[in-house]
C-alpha positions in Angstrom: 268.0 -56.3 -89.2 271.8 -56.5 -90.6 273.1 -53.8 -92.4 276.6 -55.1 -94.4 278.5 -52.5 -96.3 281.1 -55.3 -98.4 280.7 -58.0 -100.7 282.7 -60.1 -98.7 280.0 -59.5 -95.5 277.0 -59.6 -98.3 278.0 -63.5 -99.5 278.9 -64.7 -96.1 275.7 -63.4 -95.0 273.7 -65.0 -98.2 275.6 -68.4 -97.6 274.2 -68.6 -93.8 270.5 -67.3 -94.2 269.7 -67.9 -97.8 269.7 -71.4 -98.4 266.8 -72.4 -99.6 264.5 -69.7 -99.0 262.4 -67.5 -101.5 264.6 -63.8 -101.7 263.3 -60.6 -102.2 265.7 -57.8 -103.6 264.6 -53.9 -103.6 267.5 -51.9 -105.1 267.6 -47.8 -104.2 269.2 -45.3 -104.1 268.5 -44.4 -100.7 266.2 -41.4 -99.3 263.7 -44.0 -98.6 260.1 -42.4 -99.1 256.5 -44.3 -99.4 257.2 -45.3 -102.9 260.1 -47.6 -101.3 258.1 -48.5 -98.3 255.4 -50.3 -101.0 258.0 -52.2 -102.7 259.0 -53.3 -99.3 256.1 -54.1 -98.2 255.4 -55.9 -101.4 258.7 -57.8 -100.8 258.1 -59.2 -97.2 254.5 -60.7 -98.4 255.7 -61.9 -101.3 259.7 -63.6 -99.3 261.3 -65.4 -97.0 264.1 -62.9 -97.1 264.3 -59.4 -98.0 267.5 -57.7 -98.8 267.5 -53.6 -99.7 270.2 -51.9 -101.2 271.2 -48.7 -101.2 273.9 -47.7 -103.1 274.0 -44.2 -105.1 274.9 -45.4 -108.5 277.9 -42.6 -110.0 277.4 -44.4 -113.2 274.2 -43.0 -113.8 274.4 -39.2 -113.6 275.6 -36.9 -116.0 278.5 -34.2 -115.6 275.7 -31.4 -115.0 273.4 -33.5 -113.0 272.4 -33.9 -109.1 275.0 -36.5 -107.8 276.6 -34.5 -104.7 274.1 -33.4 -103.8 271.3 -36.1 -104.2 269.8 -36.8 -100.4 271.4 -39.5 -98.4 270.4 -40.9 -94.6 271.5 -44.2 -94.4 270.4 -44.0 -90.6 266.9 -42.6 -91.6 266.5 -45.1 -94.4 267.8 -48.0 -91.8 265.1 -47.2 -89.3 263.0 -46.9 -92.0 263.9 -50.7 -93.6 263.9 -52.3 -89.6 260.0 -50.9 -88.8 259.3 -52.8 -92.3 260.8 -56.4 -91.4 263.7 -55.9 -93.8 266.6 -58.7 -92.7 268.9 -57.0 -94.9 270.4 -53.7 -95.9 273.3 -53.8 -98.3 274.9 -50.7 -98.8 278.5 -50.3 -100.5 280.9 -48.0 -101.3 281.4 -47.2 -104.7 285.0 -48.7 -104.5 283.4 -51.8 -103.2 281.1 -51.6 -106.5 284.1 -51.1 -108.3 284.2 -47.7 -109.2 286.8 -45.3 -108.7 287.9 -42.0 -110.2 291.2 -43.6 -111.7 290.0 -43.8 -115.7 292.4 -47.3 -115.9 289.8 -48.9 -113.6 286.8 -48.1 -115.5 284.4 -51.5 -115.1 282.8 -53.0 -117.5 279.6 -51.7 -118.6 276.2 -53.0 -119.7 275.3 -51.7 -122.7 271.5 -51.6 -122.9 269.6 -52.0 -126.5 269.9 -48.6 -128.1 266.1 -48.3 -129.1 264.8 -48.5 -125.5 267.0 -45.9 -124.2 266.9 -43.6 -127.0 263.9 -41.7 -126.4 262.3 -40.6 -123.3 264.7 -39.9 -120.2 267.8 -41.5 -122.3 267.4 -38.6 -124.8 268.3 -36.0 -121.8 270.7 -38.2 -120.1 272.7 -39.7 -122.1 274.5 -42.6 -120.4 272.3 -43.1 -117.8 270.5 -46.5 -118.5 274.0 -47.8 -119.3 275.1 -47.4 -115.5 271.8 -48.3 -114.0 271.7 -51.5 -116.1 275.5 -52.0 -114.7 274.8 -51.8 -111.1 271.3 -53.7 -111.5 273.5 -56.7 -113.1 275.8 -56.5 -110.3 273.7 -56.4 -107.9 271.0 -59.3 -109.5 274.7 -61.4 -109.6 275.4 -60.4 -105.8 272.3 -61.1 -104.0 271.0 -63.8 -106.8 267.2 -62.8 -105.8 264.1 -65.1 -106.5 262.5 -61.7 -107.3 263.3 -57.9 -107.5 260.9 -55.1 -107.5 260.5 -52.1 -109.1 258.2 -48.9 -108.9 256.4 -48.1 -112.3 257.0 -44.7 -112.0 260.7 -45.6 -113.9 259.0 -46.4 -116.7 261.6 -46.8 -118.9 263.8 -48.0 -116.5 261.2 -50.9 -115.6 260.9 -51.9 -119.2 264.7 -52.1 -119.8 266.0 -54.0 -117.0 262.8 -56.6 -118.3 264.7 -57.0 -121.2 267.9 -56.8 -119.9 267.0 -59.8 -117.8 265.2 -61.8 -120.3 268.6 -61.1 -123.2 271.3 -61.9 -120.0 269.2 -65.2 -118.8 269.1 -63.9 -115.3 266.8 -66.1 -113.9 265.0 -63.9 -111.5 261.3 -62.8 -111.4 260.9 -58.6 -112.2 257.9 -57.9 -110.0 256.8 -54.1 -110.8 254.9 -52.3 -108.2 251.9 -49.3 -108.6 253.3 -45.8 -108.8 252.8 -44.4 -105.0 251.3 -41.0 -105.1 251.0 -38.2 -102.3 247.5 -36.5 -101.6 247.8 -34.3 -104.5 248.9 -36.7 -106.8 252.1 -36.4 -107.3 254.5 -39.3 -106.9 256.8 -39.7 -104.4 260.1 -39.3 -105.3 263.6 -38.9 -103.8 263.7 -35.7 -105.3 260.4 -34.1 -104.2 262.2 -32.7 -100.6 264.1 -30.2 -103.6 260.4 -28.6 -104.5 259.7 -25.6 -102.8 256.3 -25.3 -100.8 255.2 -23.2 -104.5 257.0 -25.7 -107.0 255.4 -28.6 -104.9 251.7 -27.3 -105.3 252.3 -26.6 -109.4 254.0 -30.0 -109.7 250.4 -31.7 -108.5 249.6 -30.5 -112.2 251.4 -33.3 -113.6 249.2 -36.5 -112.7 246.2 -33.6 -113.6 247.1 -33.4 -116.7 247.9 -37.5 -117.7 244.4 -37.8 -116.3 243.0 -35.4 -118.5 244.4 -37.1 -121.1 243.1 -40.9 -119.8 239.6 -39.0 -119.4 240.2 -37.7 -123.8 241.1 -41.7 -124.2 238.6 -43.1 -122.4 236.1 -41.2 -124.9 237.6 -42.2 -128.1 241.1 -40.7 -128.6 243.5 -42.7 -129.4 245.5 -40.5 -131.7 248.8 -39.8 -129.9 249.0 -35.9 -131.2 246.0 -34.5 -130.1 246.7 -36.9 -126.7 250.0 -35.5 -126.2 249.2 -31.2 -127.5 246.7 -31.6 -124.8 249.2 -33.1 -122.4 251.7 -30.3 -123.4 249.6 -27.4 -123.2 248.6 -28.1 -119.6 252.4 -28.6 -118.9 253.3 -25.7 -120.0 251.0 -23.7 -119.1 252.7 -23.7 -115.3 254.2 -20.9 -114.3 258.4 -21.8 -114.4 258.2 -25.3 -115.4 260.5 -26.4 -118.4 258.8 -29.8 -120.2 261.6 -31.8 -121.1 259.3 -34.0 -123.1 255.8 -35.4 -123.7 255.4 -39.0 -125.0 253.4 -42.1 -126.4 255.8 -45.3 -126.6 254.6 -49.2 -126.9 255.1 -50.1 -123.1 257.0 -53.3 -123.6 259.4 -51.8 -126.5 259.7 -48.2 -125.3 258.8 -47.4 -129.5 257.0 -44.0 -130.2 253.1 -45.1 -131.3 250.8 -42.7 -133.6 248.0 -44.4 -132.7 246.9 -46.5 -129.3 245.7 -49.6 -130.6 246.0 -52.1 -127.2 248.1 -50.0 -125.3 250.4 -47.2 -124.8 253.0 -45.6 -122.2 252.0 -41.7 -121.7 255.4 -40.6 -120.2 256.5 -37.1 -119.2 259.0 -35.2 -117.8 259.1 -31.4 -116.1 261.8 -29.1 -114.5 261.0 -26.7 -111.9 264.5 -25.1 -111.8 267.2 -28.1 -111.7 264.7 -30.0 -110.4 263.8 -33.2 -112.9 260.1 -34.8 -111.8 259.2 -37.7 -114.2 255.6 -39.5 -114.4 253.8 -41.8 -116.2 250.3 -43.3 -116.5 249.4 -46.1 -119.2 246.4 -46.1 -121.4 244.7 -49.5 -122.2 242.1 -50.7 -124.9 241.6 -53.9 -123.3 239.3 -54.8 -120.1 240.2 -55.2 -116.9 241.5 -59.0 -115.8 240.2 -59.7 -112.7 241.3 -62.9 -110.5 239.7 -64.2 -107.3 242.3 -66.5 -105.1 241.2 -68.6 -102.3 240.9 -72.2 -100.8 238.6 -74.7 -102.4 235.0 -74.9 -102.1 234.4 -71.2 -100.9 232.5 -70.1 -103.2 235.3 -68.7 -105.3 234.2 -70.0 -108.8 230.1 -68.6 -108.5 231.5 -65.3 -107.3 233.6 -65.0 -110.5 230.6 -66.0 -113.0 228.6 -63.3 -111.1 231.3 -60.8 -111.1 232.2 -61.8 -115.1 227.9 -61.7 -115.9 227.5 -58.2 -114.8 230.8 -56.5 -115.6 230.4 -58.3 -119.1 233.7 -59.9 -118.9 234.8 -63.2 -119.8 234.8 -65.9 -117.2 238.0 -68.5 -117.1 238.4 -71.2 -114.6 242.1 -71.2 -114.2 241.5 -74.6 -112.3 240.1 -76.4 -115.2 243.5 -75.2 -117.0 245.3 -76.8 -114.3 243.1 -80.0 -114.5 244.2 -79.8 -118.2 247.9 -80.0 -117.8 247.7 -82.2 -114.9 246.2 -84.7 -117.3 248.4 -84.3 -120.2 251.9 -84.9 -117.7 250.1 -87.9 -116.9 249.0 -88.9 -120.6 252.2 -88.4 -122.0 253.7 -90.6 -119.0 256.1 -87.2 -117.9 257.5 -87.4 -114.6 255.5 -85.1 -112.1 259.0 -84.0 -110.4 260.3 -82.7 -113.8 259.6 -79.2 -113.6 261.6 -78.5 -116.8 259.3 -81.0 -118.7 256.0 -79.4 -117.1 257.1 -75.9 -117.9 257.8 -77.2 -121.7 254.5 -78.2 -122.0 252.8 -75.3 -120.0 254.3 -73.2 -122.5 
């Protein structure tokens, strides 16, 4: 495993080992926990290359909030990144991200749609989203990833940089990874070695109480007040925690819902002392999609009818789709090494 601390080093690097293989990017901020091991993990199965960086973004904290003293061990969070087959750790300087204290070098700045990062965590910090979406961009332009993963604990966060990419025509593949939760529940965050041994045990309360209200939903609510009063009361009913907010957004468009009629975002976020935990958990009308890969003729296609028959789902053969296309490039005489015709059609 490298680990390269300038640009200069990070493109030389990328020139030499890069070319022509699949690239997995997992930006942090460091204090590497099992949350970043997943998206790791994720990473290697999913690359030929994996590059982590860790780089604690300035831009994103507020004048009152944790930056010198937010928990860095870049040799912890190394060993942690060569056990996992990482080939790359890029970690910079804020001068080598351009930022600097002098006000005349102030860099330009990504300025995220205002009604994804009004509510939510952008309502208590304002600012924030703006200097993660700057970094992100920076570092999506450094490392030019064919993917870049992302825990869905940062709910907001997730949903932004979505659109962010999709508005900026970065052509790179977001690939979101399951919130990572310790024994209790809780999610693992950076910020978790703050709790004391007390705050630690009441903070379990948090997932409790999102799964109290996914048990009301699965039984019929789908009003967002009575969802989110229960949601509160259980919040604040431990002992020393401020709620900083309790909330039902569309998940795509971060917008406040009344009523859950496909799907909403149940987001919330706690302080126990100047600690700030956020979670998350999303309720769903639909059913479950579930998808059976394999090689041919092992049985994949009667395993899915069975599974679809008795979980009363509906059955699609994804291979007759591809049949389907297959036979339209040829129909319409399209050249089978045109990807940009195929993906035309396929949409």
């Amino acid at each position: 495993m490298r680990l390269l601390q300038t640009i200069a080093g990070l493109r030389a690097y990328l020139a030499q080992e890069s070319q022509g293989k699949t690239l997995g990017l997992v930006p942090t901020m460091g204090a590497l926990h099992q949350g970043h091991e997943r998206l790791i993990e994720t990473a290697r199965a999913e690359n030929e290359l994996v590059v982590v960086s860790i780089f604690v973004n300035p831009l994103q904290f507020g004048p009152q909030e944790d930056l010198d003293r937010y928990p860095q061990n870049l040799e912890g969070d190394c060993g942690v990144c060569d056990r996992l087959g990482v080939d790359l750790v890029f970690a910079p300087s804020a001068a080598e991200m351009g930022i600097t204290a002098n006000p005349l070098d102030q860099p330009t700045l990504i300025q995220p749609p205002a009604a994804m990062v009004a509510g939510l965590c952008g309502k208590q910090r304002p600012g924030h989203f703006q200097g993660v979406a700057t970094i992100v961009v920076q570092l999506l332009n450094l490392v030019q990833p064919s993917r870049a993963y992302f825990g869905r604990k940062d709910a907001q966060q997730l949903a932004m940089i979505r659109r962010l990419v999709a508005d900026l025509k970065i052509p790179v593949e977001i690939r979101p990874c399951a919130i990572v939760r310790e024994p209790s529940g809780l999610a693992y965050s950076s910020r978790n070695q703050y709790l004391t041994p007390s705050q630690r045990e009441q903070a379990a309360q948090l997932w409790q109480s999102l799964q109290a209200a996914q048990a009301a939903f699965s039984q019929g609510q789908t009003q967002s007040r009575p969802l989110l009063d229960q949601v509160r009361r259980r919040l604040e009913a431990i002992p020393d925690v401020v709620v900083d907010y309790v909330e039902l957004v569309d998940p795509g468009q971060l917008t406040p819902l009344d009523e859950i009629e496909t799907a909403g975002l149940l987001a919330i976020a706690v302080r126990f002392g100047s600690t700030r935990l956020i979670d998350n958990i999303t309720l769903r009308q639909r059913r479950p999609i579930i998808a059976i890969d394999g090689p041919a003729g092992v049985g994949k296609s009667t395993v899915t009818q069975w599974f679809a028959k008795n979980l009363n789902l509906l059955y699609l053969d994804t291979g007759a789709m591809y049949r389907a296309i297959t036979w339209q490039v040829l129909n319409l005489g399209i050249d089978v090494n045109d990807g940009v015709a195929i993906a035309e059609l396929a949409s």
